[in-house]
C-alpha positions in Angstrom: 17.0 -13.9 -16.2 16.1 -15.6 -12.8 15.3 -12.3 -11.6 12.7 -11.5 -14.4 11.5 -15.3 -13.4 11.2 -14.8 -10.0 8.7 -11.2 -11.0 6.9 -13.1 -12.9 5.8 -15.8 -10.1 5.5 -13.2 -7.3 3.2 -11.6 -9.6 1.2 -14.4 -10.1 1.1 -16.0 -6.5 1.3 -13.3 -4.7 -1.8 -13.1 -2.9 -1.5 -16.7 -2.3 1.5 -16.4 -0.8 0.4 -13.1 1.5 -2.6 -14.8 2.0 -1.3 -17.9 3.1 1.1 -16.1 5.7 -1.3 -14.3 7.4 -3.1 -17.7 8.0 -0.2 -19.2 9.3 0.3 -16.2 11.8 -3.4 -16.2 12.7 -3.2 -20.0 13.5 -0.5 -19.5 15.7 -2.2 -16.8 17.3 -5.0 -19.0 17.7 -2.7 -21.9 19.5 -1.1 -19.1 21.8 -4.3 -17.9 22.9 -7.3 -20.3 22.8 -5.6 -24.0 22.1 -5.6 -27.1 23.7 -3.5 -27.0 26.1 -3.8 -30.8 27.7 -2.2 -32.0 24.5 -5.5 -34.2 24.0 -6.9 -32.2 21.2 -5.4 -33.3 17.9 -5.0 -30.0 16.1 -4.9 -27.4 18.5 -2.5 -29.2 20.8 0.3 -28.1 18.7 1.6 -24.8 17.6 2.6 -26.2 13.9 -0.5 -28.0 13.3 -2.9 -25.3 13.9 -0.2 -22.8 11.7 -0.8 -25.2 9.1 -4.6 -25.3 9.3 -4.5 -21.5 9.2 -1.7 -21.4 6.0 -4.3 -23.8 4.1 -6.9 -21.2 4.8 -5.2 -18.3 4.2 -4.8 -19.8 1.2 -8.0 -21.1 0.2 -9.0 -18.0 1.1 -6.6 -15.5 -1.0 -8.0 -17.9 -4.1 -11.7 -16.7 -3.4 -10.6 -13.5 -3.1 -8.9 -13.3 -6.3 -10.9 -15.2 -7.9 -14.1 -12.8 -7.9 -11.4 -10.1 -8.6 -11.1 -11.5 -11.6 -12.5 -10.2 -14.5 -14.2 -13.5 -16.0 -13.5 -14.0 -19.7 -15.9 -15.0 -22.6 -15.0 -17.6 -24.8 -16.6 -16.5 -28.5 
């Protein structure tokens, strides 16, 4: 039962999640390689910040992805 459960929410968030984790990584990448490194800059000064930065867009953007994947439905 919990694994039919757990299908059926992979299934559905997914992409958000894929999306979302790729952000992260890609926000870390950013702090490793480009971020503040005086500690003076509010959201690059910190690796967990900026990974959360990039999870939110990752996220936002796996959502307007899939969203004009979609096929958009007609209400009669």
């Amino acid at each position: 039962m919990k694994r039919n459960k757990m299908k059926r929410t992979f299934k559905k968030y997914g992409w958000f999640i894929l999306f979302a984790l790729v952000g992260a990584f890609g926000g870390y990448l950013y702090w490793y390689h480009i971020g503040c490194k005086s500690g003076t800059c509010p959201i690059t000064s910190k690796w967990y910040s900026t990974s959360l930065y990039g999870a939110l867009l990752g996220y936002l953007s796996g959502d307007l992805i899939s969203g004009m994947f979609k096929k958009s439905r007609k209400h009669p």
